[in-house]
Structures are given as structure tokens and as C-alpha cells.
C-alpha positions as CSV (number, residue, x, y, z in Angstrom):
1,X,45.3,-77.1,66.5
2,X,48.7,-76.5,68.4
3,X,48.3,-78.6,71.0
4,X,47.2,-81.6,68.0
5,X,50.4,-80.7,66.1
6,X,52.3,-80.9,69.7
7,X,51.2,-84.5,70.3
8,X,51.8,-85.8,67.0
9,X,55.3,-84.4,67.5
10,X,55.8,-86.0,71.1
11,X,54.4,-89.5,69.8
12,X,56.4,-89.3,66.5
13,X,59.6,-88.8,68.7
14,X,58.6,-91.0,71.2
15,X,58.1,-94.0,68.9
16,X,61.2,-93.2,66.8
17,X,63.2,-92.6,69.8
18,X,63.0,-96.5,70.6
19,X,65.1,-97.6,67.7
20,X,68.9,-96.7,68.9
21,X,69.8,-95.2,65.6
22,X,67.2,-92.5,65.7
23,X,67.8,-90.9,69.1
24,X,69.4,-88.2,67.5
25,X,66.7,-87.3,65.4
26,X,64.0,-88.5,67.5
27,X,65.1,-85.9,70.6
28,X,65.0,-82.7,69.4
29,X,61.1,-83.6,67.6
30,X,60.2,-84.7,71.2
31,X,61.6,-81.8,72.3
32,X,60.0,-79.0,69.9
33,X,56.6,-80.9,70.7
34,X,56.8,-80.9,74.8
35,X,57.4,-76.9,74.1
36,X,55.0,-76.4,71.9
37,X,52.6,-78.5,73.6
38,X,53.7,-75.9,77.3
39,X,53.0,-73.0,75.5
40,X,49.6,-74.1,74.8
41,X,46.1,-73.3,76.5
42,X,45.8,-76.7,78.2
43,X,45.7,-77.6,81.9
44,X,49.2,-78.4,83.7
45,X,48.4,-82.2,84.4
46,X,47.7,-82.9,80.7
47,X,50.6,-81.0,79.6
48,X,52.6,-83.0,82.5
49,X,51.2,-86.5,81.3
50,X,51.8,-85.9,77.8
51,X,55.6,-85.0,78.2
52,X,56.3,-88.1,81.2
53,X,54.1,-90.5,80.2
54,X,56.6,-91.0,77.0
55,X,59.5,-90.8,78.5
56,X,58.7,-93.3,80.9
57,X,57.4,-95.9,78.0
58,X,60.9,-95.4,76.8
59,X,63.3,-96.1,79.6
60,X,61.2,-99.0,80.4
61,X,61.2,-100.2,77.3
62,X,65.2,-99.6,76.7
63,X,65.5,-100.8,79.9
64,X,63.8,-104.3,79.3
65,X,65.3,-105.1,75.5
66,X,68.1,-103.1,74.9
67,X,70.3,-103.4,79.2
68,X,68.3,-107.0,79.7
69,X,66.8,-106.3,82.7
């Protein structure tokens, strides 16, 4: 149940986090979920693609629409 809560946390910050108003708020959800997802029971490359995978979704996307590359 945690590690559920965890996820919904990192997508819910992850998705927020891609309109530039929200970055403030959308950091520290991310944040509270990638701990409380590490401090589950889960193995390390789970807990690893969980907390990069978003992260990379949103440089790339900031990257393509918001710098014009």
C-alpha cells in the first residue's frame, strides 16, 4: 500500500511538474513520493526506474516545448 501511495505521488508530481507554474508545488510531492517509495520493501531497480524514468520524461519534454530544441 506504501509503495501504491508512492507512485501516485511521483506520477502526480511528475505530470504537474510539466506546466511551469506548478514546479513549486509539483517538487516537493515528487520528492515525498521518491522517499516514501526508498523506504519501501521493493527491489533497487524498481525503486531506481520509478524515480529516473520521470525525471527524464520531464527534461525531455521541457527541453523539446518549453528551450525549442
Amino acid at each position: 500500500m506504501k509503495a501504491l501511495i508512492a507512485k501516485c505521488m511521483i506520477v502526480v508530481g511528475a505530470t504537474a511538474g510539466l506546466l511551469p507554474l506548478a514546479v513549486l508545488f509539483s517538487v516537493p510531492i515528487f520528492v515525498l513520493g521518491c522517499v516514501l517509495l526508498w523506504t519501501t520493501k521493493i527491489n533497487r531497480s524498481t525503486k531506481l526506474i520509478w524515480t529516473i524514468t520521470p525525471l527524464a520524461v520531464i527534461v525531455s519534454i521541457w527541453a523539446v516545448v518549453y528551450m525549442g530544441y
